[in-house]
N, C-alpha and C positions, 0 to 999 in steps of 0.2 A: 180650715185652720191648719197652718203647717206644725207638721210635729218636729221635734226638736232632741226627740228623747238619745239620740246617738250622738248629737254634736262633740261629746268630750271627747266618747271613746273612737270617733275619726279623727279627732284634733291629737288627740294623744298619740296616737299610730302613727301618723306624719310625721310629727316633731320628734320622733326618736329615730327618725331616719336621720341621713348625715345634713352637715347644715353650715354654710359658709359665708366667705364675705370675700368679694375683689377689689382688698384694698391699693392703694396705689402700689406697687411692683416695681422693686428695686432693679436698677440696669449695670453692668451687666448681668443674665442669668446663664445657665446652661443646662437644657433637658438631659437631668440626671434618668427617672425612670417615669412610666406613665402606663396607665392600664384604666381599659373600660368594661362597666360591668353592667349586665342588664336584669332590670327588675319585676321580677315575675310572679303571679300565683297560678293556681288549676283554672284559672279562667282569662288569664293573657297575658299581655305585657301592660306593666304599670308605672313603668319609668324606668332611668337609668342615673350611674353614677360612673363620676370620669374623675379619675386620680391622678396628679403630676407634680412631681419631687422636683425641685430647681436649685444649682447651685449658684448661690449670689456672695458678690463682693459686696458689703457695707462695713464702710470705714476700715479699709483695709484688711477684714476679717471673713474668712469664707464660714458663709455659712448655708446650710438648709432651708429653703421654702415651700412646704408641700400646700397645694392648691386642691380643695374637693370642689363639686359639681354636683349638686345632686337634683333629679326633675322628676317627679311624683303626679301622676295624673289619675284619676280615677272617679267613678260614679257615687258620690257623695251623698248617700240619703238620697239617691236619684239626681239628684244634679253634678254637674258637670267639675270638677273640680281639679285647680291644677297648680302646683306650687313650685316654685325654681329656687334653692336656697344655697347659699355658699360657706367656704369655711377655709382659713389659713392659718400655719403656723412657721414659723420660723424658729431655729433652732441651730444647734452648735455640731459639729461631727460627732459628738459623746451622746444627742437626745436631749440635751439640756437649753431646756425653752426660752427663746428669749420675748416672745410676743407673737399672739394671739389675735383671732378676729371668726365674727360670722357674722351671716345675715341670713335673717329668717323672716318669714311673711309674716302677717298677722291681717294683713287684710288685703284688698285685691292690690290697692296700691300703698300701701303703708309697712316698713320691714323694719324689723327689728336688729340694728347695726350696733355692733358690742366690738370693743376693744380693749385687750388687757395686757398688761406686761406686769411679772412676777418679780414682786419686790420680798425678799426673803423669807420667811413666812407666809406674808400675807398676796393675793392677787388683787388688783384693782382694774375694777371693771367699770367701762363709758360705757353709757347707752349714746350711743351720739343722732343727732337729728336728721331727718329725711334726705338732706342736703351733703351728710358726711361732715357738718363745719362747725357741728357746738357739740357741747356736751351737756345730755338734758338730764340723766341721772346718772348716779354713782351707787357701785356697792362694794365692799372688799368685801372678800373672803378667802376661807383657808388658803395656803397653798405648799405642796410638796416638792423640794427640788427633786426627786425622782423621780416624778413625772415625767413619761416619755414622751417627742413630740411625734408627731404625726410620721416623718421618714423612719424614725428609728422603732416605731411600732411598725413600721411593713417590713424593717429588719431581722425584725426579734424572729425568727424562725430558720433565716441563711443556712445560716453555720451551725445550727443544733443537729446533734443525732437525737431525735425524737425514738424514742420506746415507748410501748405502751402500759400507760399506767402513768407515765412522767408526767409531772404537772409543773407549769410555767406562769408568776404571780409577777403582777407588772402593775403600775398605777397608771394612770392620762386624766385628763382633762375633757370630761361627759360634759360636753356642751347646753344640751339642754336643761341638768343639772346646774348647771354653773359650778360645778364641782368636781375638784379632785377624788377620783374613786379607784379602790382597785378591781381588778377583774383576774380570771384564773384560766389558763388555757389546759386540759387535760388529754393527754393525747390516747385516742383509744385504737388506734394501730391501722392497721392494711384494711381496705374496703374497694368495691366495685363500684362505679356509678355511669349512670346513663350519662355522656356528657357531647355535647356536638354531634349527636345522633350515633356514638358506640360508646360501648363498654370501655372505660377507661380505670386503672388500677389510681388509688392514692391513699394519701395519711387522712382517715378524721380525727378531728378534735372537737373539742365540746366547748366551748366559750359558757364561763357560768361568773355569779357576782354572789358576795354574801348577802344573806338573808337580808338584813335591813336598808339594801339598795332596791330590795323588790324591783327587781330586771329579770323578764324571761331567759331563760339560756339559750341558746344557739350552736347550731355545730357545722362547723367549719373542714373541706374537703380539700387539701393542697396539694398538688405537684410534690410528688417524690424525688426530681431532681431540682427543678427548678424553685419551691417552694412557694410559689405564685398560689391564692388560692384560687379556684378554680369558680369553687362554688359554695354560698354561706345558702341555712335553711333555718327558717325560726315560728313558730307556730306564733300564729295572733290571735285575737277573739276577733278584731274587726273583720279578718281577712281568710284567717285558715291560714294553711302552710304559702309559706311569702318566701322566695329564694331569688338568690343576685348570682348572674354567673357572667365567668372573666366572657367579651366577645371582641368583635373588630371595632372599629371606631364607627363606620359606615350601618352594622349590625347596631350597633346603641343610639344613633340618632335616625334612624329610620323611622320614620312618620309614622304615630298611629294614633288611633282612636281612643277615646277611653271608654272600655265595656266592663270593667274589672268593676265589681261592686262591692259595697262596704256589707256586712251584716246586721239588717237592720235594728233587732234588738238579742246582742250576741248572748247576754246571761240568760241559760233556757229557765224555763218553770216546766212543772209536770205537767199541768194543763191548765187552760184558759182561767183565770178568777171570774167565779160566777155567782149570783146576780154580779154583774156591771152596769149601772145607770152611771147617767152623768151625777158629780160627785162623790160618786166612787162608797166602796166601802165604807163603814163609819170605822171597823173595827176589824184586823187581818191578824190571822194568827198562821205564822210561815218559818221553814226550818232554812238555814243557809249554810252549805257544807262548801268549803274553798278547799283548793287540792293541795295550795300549796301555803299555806298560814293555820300552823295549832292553836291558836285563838285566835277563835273567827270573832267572839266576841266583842271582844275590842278594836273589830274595824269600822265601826261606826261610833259616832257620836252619842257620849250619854245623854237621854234625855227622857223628860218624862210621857213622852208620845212614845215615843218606841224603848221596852223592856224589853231587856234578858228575861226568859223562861228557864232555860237552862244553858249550859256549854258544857262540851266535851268535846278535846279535841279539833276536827275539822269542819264538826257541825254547830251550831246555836239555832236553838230554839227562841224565836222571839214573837213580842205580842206588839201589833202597830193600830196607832188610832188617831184619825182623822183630826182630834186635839187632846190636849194635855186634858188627864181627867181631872176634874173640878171637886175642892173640899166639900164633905155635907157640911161642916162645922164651921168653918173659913175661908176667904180666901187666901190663895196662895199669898206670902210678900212679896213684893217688888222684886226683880232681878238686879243683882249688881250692875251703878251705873256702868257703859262702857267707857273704857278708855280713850286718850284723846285719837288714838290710831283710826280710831272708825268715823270718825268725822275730819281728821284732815285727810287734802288730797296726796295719793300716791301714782305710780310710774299706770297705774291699766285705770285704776277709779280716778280721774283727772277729774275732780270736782272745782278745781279753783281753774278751770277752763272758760273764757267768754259766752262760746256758744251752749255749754251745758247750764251755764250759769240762765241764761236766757230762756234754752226751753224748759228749766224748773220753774222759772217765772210764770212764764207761758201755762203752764198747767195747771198749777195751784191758785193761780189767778187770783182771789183775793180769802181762796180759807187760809184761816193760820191755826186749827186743830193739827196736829203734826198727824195723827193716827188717816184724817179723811185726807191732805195733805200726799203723804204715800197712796192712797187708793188714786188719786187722781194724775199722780205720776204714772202707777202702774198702767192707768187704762190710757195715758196717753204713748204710751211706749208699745202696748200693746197694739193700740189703732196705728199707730203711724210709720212704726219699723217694719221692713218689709221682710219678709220671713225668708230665708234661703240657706244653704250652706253652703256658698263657696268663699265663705271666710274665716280662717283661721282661727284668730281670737282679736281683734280690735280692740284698741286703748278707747276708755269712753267719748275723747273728743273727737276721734275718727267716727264710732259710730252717730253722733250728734251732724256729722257734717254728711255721712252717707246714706243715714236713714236704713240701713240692711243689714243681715247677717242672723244670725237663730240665734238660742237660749243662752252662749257667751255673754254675744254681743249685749244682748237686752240687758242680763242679770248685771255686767257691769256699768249699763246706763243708768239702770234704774236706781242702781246705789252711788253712782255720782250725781245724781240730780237731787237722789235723798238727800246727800250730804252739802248741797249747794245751795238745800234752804235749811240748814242747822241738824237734820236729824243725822244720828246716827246710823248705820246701814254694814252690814257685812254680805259676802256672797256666800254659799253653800254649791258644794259639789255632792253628788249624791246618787243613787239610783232610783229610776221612775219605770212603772208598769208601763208597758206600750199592748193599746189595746188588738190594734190593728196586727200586728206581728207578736202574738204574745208572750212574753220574754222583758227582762229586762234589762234598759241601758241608759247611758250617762247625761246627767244633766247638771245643769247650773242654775242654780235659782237667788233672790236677795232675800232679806232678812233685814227690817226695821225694827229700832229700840223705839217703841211707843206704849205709853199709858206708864210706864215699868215692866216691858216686856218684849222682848223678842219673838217677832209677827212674820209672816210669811207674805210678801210681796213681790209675784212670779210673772214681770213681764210679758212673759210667753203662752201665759195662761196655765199651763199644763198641772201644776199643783193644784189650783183650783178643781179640777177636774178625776182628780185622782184619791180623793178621800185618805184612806189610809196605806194606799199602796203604791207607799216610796220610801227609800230610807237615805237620810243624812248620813255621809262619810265624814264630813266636817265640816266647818266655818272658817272663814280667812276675813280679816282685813285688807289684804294684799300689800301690806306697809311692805317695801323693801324685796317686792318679789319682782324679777326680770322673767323671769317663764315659772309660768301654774307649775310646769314638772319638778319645781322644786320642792313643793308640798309633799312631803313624805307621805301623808294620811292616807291620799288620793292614789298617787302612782301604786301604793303597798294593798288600796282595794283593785285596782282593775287587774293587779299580776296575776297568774297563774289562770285558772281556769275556775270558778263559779257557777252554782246551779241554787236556782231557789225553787223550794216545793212548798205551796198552801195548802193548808189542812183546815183552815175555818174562816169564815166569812159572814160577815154583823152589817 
């Protein structure tokens, strides 16, 4: 059986790399500036990125058009994996955006093409179709005229005298957010680096975000005349230390291999959970300290399988169990029915899809118990998807037509197919033991409203199998989401660095 348990935390690693789109290209341009940069960790090369500022005439106005590049190849849970994503903005000589664009994969052949232009306040953003020639969803949200665009973010440093200590607060547009966010450059003055094989003198800086962006920080190493940076460095859990450095053009497309491998389950434990049978623990009692979030507590989901024991601080003590414990006196009541969000279809759960519509048919065949209903989705999703990781995150009627991909892919079939024969259905992001690499790492699982309750129905198997050792980060719908990284809950569990320690085992 393929394991699945890393799929988030490589999918999340990706997608916060740069990410673009080559939309049609205004004529005249003129190559204002360009720079190539290659992407590395302590075990190779794992892509590169290629940056070019344009000045274009439209409607008789000069304006800015910077173009990103970016190609990420690397050993995906052992498989091969490789992604090519793009990104545009055009913008006024002041940094004042006039429209937006990217493209990002979600599946080997299916990418996610977004285009926005800022209407005063607000951004509205196309999801447009594989073709580039409809528009299949919409979303507005915030937006800030102070947002810089993409040229006048690789200006902001020219013409400062940097001291150290000086700190520099600027807003843009985090693509994978969908969101205007600010960020903070902190300059911490003169340093040495190995660079092109010598020692070279330059400015670092520290690139950080406020707390509720939960974005690792990064620190940034530039040319003291030129102010070019040279070379960025930012610690990951999938990867370890990850760094991009400026080279030649010839140097960044140079053919290689991909040997750079993910981490297969980056959150450590102290050691192995033992007894382990299959089904796992009935009952796990585990402490979880984050480095970088003072209530760790409430980074999970409340619920009544996994208690708070205690919290302080960076650590919570919690108590996890294979199911919700059961009244001696009653049963529990019903659960609030859900809302209509989880039964209609949206932009990744495409439940009102033909071919999904068909293989929920196809599965459920003639029960109409909704509870055995999901069982027989799940195991037909199970048998028939083929297990791999060289897919991003696929929309449910892509994986209905490709039959492949890991614990995403399944969790959002399984809950469009729920939803295409009346149940209700949510996804769950969360963390799952991995027996084989012992440690813990990210998954996705479904979640059906049946009987009056919210059930666990894990295409991939892997809950099945794991008794009480996982924990829920959250639940989504997915109403209105263009990328998972907009879920706060999720992005704000994987930041920083994480260790989980067991101390008792049922």
């Amino acid at each position: 059986m393929r394991r699945c348990v890393l799929s988030l935390l490589g999918w999340i690693v990706l997608v916060s790399a740069w990410v673009c789109l080559q939309a049609e290209t205004p004529v005249p341009r003129k190559l204002v500036s360009e720079s190539w940069h290659e992407r590395r960790t302590e075990q190779g090369k794992m892509g590169f990125t290629h940056q070019a500022t344009f000045l274009i005439e439209v409607d008789g106005r000069s304006l800015y058009r910077t173009e990103l590049r970016s190609l990420v190849r690397y050993l995906r849970s052992g498989d091969p994996y490789t992604s090519e994503d793009r990104e545009y903005c055009v913008e006024t000589a002041e940094g004042k955006i006039v429209e937006l664009g990217y493209k990002a994969a979600l599946g080997k052949s299916q990418f996610l093409i977004v285009r926005g232009k800022p209407r005063g306040d607000m951004l509205l953003l196309e999801v447009l179709d594989q073709e580039e020639k409809q528009t299949i969803f919409k979303q507005e949200v915030p937006w800030d005229e102070q947002a810089l665009g993409l040229a006048a973010h690789d200006r902001l440093l020219k013409d400062r005298e940097l001291t150290p200590g000086q700190t520099i607060t600027f807003r843009y547009f985090q693509s994978t957010m969908n969101r205007v966010i600010p960020t903070t450059y902190t300059v911490l003055g003169p340093r040495q680096i190995q660079y092109g094989g010598e020692s070279r003198d330059v400015i670092a800086l520290r690139q950080s975000y406020p707390k509720e962006i939960y974005f690792d920080p990064s620190e940034l190493f530039i040319d003291p005349q030129t102010r070019e940076v040279l070379r960025t460095e930012e610690e990951s859990s999938g990867f370890g230390l990850v760094f991009q450095e400026k080279v030649t053009k010839a140097q960044a497309l140079k053919e290689f291999k991909p040997e750079v491998k993910d981490v297969e389950a980056p959150i450590l434990i102290n050691k192995p959970i033992q007894p382990f049978r299959r089904g796992g623990p009935k009952e796990l009692i585990i402490k979880v300290q984050h480095d970088s979030d003072d209530e760790v507590a409430t980074l999970f989901v409340a619920e009544d399988r996994q208690e708070v024991i205690k919290a302080e601080g960076h650590t919570v003590q919690m108590r996890l169990r294979h199911k919700a414990p059961l009244s001696k006196d009653e049963p529990a009541p019903p659960e609030p029915v859900p809302d209509a969000e989880y039964t209609e279809s949206n932009f990744y759960i495409r439940s009102d899809d033909p071919m999904v519509i068909a293989l929920a048919k196809k599965a459920v065949g003639d029960e109409k118990e909704p509870r055995f209903q999901m069982r027989l989705i799940r195991q037909w999703v199970r048998r028939n998807v083929k297990g791999g990781y060289e897919v991003p995150f696929a929309t449910a009627d892509e994986v209905a037509r490709t039959l492949e991909g890991d614990c995403t892919e399944m969790g959002v079939l399984v809950a469009a197919m729920g939803r295409a024969v009346g149940i209700p259905t949510r996804v769950c992001f969360g963390l799952v033991y991995d027996q084989e690499n012992p440690g813990f790492g990210g998954h996705l699982w479904t979640e059906a409203y049946v009987d009056g309750r919210w059930e666990v129905f894990d295409g991939a198997g892997v809950i099945q199998m794991l008794g009480a050792a996982y924990l829920k980060v959250g639940h989504f719908s997915l109403k209105g989401v263009i990328n998972p990284e907009e879920l706060t809950a999720v992005r704000r569990a994987f930041a920083g660095k994480m260790k989980i320690e067991w101390t008792e085992s049922k």
